[in-house]
C-alpha positions as CSV (number, residue, x, y, z in Angstrom):
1,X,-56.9,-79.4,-188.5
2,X,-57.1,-81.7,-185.5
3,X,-56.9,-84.8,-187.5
4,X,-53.2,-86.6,-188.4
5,X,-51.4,-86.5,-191.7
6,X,-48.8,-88.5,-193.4
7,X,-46.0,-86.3,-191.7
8,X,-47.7,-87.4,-188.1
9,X,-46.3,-91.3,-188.9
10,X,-43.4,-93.3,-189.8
11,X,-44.1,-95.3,-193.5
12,X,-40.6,-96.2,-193.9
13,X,-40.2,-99.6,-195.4
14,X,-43.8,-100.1,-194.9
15,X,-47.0,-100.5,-197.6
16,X,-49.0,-97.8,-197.3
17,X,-53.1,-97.9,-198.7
18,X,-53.9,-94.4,-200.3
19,X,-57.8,-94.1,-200.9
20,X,-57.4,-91.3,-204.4
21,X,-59.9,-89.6,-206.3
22,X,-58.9,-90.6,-209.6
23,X,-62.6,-90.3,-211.0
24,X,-61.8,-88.6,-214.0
25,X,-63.6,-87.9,-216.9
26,X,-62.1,-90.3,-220.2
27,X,-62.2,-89.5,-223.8
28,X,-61.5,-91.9,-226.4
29,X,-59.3,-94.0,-223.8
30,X,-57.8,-91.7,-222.3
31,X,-57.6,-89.1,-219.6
32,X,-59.1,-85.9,-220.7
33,X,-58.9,-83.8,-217.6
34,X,-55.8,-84.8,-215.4
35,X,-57.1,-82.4,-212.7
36,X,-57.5,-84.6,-209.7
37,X,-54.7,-86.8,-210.3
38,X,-52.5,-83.9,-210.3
39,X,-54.1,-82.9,-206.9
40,X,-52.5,-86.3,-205.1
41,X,-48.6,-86.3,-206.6
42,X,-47.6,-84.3,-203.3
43,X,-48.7,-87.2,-201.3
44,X,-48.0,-90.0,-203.2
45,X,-44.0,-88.0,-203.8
46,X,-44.2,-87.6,-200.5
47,X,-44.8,-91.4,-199.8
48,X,-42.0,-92.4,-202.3
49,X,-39.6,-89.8,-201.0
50,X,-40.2,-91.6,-197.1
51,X,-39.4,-94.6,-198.2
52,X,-42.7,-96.6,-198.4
53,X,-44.3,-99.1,-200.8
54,X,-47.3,-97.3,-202.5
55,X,-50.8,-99.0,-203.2
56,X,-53.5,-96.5,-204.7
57,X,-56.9,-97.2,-204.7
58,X,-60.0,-95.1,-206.1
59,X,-63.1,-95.4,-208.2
60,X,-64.3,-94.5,-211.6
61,X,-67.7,-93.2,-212.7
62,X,-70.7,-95.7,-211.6
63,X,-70.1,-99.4,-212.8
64,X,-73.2,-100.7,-209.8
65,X,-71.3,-103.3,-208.6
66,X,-70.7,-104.8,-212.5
67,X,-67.2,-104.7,-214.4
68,X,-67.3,-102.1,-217.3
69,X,-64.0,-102.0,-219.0
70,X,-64.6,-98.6,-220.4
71,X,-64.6,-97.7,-216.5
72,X,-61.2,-99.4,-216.0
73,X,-58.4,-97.5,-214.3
74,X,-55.6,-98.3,-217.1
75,X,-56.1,-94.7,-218.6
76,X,-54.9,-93.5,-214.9
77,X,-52.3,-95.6,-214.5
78,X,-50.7,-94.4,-217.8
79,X,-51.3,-90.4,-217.3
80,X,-50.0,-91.2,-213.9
81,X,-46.6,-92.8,-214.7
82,X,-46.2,-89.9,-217.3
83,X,-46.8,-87.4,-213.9
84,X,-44.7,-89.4,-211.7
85,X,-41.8,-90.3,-214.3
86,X,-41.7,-93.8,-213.3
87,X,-44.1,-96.8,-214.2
88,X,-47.0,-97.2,-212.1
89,X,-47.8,-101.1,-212.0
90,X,-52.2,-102.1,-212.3
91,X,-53.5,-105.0,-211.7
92,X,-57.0,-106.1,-212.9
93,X,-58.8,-105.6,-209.3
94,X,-58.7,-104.4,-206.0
95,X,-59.0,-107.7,-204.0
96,X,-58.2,-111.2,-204.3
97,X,-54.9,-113.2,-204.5
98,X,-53.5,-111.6,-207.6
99,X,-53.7,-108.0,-205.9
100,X,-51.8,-110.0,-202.8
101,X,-49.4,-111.2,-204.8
102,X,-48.8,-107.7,-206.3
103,X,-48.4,-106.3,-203.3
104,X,-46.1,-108.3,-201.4
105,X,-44.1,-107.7,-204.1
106,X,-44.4,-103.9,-203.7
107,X,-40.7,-102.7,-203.1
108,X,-40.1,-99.4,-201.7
109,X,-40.7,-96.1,-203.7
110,X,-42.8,-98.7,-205.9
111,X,-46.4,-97.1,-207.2
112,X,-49.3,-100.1,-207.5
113,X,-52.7,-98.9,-209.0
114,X,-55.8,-101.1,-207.9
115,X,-58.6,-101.0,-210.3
116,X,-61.9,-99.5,-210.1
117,X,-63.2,-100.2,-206.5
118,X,-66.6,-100.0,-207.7
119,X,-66.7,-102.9,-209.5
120,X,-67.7,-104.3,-205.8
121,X,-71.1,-103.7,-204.7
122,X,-69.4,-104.5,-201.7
123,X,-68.0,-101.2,-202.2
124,X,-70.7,-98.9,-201.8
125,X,-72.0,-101.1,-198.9
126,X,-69.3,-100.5,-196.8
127,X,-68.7,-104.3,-196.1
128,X,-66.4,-104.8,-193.4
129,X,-65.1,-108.4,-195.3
130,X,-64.6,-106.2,-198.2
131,X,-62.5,-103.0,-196.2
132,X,-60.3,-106.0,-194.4
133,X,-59.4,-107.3,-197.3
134,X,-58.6,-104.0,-198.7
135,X,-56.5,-103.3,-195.4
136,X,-55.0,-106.7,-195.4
137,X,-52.4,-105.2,-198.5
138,X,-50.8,-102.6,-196.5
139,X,-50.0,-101.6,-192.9
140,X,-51.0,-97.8,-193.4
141,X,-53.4,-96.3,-194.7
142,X,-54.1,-92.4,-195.8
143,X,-56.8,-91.4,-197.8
144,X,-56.7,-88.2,-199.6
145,X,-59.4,-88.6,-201.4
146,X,-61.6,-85.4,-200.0
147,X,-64.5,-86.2,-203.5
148,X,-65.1,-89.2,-202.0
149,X,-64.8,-88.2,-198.1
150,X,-68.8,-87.6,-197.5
151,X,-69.3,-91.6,-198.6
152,X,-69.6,-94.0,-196.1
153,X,-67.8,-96.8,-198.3
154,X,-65.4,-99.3,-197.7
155,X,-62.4,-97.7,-198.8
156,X,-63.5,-94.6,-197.3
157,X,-64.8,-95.3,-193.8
158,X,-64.2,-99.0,-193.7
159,X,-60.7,-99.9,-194.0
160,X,-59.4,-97.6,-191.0
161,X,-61.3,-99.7,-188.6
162,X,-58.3,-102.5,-189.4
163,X,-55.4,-100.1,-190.2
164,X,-53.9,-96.9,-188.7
165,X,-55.8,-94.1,-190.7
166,X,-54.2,-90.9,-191.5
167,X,-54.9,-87.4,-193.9
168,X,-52.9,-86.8,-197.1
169,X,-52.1,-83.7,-197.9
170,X,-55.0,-82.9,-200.3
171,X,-57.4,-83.8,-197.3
172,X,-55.4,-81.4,-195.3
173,X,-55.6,-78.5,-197.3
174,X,-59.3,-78.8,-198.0
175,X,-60.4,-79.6,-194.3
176,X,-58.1,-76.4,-193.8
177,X,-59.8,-74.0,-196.3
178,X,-63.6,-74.9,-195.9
179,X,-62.8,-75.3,-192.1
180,X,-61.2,-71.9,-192.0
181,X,-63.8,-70.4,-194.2
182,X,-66.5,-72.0,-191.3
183,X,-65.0,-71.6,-187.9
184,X,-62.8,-68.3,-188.6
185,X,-63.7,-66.2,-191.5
186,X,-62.3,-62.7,-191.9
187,X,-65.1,-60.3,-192.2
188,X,-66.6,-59.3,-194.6
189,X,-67.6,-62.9,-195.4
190,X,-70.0,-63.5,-198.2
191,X,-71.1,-66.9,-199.7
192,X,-72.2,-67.5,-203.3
193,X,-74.6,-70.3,-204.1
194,X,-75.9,-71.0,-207.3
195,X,-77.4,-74.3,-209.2
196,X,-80.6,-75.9,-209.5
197,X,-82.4,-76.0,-206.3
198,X,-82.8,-74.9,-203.1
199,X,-83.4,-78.5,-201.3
200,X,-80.3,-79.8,-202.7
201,X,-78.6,-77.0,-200.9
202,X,-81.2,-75.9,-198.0
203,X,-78.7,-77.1,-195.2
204,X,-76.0,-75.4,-196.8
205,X,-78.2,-71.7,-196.7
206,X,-79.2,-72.2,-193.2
207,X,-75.6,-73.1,-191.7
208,X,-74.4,-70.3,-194.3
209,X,-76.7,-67.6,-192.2
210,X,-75.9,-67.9,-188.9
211,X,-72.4,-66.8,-190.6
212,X,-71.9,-64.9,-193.6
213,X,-72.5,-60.7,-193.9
214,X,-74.1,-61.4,-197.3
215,X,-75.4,-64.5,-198.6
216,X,-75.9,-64.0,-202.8
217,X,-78.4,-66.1,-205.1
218,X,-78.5,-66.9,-208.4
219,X,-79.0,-69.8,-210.8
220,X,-82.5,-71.8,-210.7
221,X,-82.4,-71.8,-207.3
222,X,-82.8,-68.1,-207.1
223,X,-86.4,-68.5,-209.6
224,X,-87.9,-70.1,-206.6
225,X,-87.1,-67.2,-204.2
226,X,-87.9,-64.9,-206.8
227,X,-91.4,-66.5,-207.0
228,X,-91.8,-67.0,-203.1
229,X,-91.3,-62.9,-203.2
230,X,-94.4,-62.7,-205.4
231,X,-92.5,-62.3,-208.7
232,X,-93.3,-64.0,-211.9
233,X,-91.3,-66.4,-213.3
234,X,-92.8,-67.2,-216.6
235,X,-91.4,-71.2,-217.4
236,X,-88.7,-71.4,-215.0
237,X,-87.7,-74.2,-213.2
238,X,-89.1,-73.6,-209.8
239,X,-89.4,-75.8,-206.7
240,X,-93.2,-75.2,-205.7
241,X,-92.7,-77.6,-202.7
242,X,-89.9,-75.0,-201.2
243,X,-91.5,-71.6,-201.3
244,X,-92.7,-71.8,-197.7
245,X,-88.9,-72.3,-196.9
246,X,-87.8,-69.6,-199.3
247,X,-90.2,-67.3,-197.5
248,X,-88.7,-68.2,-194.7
249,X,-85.6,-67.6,-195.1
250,X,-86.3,-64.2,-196.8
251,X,-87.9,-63.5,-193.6
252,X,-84.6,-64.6,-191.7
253,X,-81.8,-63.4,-194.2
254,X,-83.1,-59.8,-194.5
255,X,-80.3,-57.4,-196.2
256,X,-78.1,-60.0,-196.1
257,X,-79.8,-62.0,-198.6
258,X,-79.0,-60.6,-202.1
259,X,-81.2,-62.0,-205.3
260,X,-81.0,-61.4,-208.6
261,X,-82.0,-57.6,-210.1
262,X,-82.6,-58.7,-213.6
263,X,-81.8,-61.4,-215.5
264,X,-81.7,-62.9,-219.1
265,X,-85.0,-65.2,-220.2
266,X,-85.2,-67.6,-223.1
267,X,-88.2,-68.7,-224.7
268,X,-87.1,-72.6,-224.7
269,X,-84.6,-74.3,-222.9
270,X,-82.1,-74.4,-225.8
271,X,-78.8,-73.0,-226.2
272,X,-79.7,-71.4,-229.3
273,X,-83.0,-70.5,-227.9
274,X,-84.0,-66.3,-228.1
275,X,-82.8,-64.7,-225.4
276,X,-83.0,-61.0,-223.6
277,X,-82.5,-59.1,-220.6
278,X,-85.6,-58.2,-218.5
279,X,-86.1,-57.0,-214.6
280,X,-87.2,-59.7,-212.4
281,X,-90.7,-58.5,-212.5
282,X,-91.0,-58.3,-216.2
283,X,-90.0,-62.1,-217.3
284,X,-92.5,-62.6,-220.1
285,X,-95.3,-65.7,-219.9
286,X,-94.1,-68.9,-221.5
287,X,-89.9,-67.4,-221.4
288,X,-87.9,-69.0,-218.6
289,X,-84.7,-67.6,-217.0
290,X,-81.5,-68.9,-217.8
291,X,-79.1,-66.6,-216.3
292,X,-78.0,-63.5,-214.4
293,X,-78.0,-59.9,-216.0
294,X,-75.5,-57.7,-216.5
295,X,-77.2,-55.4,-213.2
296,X,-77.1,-58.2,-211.3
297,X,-73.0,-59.0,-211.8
298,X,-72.5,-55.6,-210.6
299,X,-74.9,-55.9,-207.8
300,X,-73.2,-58.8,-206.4
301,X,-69.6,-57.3,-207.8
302,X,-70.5,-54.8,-204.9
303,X,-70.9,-57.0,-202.1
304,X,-67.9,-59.2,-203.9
305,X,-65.4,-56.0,-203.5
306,X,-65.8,-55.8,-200.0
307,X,-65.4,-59.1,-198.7
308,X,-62.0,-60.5,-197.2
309,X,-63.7,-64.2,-197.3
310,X,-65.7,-65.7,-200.3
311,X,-67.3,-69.0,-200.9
312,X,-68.9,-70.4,-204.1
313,X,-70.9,-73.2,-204.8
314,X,-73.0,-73.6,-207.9
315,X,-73.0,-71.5,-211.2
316,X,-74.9,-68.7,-212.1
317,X,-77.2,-69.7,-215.1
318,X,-77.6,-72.6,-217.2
319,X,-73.7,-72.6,-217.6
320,X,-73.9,-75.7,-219.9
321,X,-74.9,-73.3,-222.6
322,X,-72.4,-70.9,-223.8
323,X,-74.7,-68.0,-224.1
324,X,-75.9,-68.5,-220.9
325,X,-72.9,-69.2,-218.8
326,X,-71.7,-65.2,-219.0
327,X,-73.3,-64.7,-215.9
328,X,-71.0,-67.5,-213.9
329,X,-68.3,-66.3,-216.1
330,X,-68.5,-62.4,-214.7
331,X,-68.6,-63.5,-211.5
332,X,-65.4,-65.6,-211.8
333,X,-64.1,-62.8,-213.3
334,X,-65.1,-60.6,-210.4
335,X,-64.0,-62.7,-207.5
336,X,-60.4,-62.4,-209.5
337,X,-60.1,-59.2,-208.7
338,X,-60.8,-59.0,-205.4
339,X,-58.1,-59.2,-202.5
340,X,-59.9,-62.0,-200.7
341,X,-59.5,-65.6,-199.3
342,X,-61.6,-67.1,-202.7
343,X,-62.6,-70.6,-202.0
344,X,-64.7,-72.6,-204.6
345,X,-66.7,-75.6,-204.2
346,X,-66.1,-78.4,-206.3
347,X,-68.2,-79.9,-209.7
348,X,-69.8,-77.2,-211.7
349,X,-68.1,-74.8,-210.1
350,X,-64.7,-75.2,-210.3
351,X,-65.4,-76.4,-213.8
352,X,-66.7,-72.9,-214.9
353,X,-64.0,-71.0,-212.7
354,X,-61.5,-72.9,-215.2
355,X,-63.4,-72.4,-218.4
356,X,-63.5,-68.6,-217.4
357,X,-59.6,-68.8,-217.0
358,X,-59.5,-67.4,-213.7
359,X,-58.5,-70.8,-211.6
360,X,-54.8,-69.2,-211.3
361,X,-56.4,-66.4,-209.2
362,X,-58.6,-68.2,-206.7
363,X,-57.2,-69.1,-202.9
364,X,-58.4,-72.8,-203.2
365,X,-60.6,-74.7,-205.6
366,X,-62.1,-78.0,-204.2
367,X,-61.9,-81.3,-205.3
368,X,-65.3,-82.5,-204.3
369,X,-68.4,-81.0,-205.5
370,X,-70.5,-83.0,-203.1
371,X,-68.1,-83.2,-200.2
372,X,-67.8,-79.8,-200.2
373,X,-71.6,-79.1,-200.2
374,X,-72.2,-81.8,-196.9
375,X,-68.8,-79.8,-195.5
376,X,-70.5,-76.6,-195.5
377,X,-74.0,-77.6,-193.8
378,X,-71.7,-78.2,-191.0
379,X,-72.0,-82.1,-191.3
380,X,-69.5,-84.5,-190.3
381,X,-67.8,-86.3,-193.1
382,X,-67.5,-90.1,-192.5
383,X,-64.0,-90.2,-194.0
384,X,-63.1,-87.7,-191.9
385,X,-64.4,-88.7,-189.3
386,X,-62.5,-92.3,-189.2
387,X,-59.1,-90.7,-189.4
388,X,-57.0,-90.4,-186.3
389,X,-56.9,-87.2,-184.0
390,X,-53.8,-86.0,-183.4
């Protein structure tokens, strides 16, 4: 990575501004999946450990620019201090003379939590007044905060316009990873993509191809190549705008592009809906299909077996729905076994990779679903791209 990270500068005695992603999901006040906040402790140990003063700053779900207090970061800052063994001191915003106050009083290997940056409109408009005044509490800043690294936002790509701008160590090992994964795969390489549709992930296929020895479909996305191929597809969700591309890209891929062999079909979209295994060609009118087949797990468990680099984005079947997340499941369960570099995109993904049990046995899991996605279409992330080069 030719970017610097926290070990590249000298916070001793100093404030230092860590952008997080604490966007965690809350249940009944509370954390219920302490996933991502786990992900920043080396950093923010790190921090402590060197001596500086410790401001964290993130956002939480989609407020619009309006205060929500069940999207308040108090839950964090209490699942934190139980992480950290030491209290964790939040304040009721993220700017304005009671944040100042807070942190000029910062001492060092002192933790201060900010609260939801999206309660600023200003925010998500990357407002330079917003990102000084953000920079204006520390003299560092490091954002580790990879989910949120694709957004142009104030805290993201704002604030190291006024402060020197450095990686954490999260940022590091995902830039690492996908970069590795991108610029110096082993070979075999093969790339999983699954989800709903092919536009949200078009750029993703075409930077995938000029790469990968075998690029495998499934999920909805796959009912749309399935029908560009002449195949009926009964109810399925299927993008009619994007079977030119699909046909393209069939043309393109050739052997390397590996669809579905059969796959299970419901008659509604319910997750107690009838459901059976048919061939592609044979999915019945008014049925739609939900998942892979059991052919199909094998038929990509072949490809799977050989590969020394893997990447997946996007489940397998309506994974939502117990009976039809066996597909994403197999595949999790598959990619366990195999002596590869396993890297899996963020969101749904790493979601079902951890319901299947299998998270232990995977090289890397990302933190952000969409991050990840813009990282593999080979585009430049702005809050990567505002960091420092070494």
């Amino acid at each position: 990575m030719d970017k610097k990270t926290v070990r590249d500068i000298d916070v001793k005695g100093k404030r230092v501004l860590v952008r997080v992603d604490f966007n965690v999901p809350l249940a009944g006040g509370e954390v219920a999946d302490d996933t991502r906040i786990r992900a920043a402790l080396p950093t923010i140990r790190y921090l402590l450990n060197q001596g500086a003063a410790v401001i964290l700053v993130s956002h939480l779900g989609r407020p619009k620019g309006e205060v929500r207090e069940d999207l308040r970061m108090d839950p964090v800052a209490r699942r934190l201090s139980e992480l950290l063994g030491q209290e964790v001191v939040k304040v009721d915003d993220c700017i304005g003379p009671e944040v100042e106050a807070a942190a000029a009083r910062l001492n060092s290997g002192e933790v201060l939590l900010l609260e939801n940056l999206r309660f600023h409109k200003e925010e998500g408009e990357n407002d330079p007044t917003f990102a000084a005044k953000l920079a204006a509490l520390a003299e560092v800043y490091v954002n580790d905060a990879f989910g949120a690294a694709h957004r142009a936002h104030a805290s993201v790509s704002g604030v190291p316009a006024y402060l020197p701008a450095v990686a954490g160590f999260l940022m590091e090992k995902e830039l690492n990873f996908l970069g590795a994964a991108l610029e110096k795969p082993e070979h075999p390489f093969v790339a999983i993509l699954g989800g709903a549709k092919i536009s949200d992930k078009i750029g993703v296929v075409e930077n995938l191809l000029s790469k990968v020895d075998a690029l495998l479909i499934g999920g909805g996305m796959a009912n749309t190549f399935l029908k560009a191929q002449g195949y009926e597809v009964g109810e399925s969700l299927v993008e009619e705008e994007s079977l030119p591309l699909a046909r393209e890209i069939v043309a393109k891929a050739g052997q390397r592009l590996v669809l579905p062999s059969d796959v299970v079909v419901a008659d509604a979209f319910q997750a107690q809906a009838r459901a059976k295994t048919v061939g592609v060609g044979e999915v019945p009118a008014g049925w739609r299909i939900m998942d892979i087949g059991p052919q199909t797990v094998e038929l990509f468990g072949e490809r799977l077996a050989l590969a020394k680099t893997v990447v997946w984005n996007g489940p397998m079947g309506v994974f939502e729905f117990p009976r039809f997340a066996q597909g994403t499941v197999a595949i999790a369960q598959k990619l366990a076994q195999i002596e590869a570099m396993t890297i899996i995109g963020g969101g749904d993904t790493a979601a079902a990779v951890r319901q299947a049990g299998q998270a232990d046995k995977m090289s890397h899991i990302s933190t952000g679903g969409g991050a990840s996605l813009e990282f593999l279409e080979g585009k430049t992330l702005p809050g990567v791209a505002a960091l420092e080069d070494k």
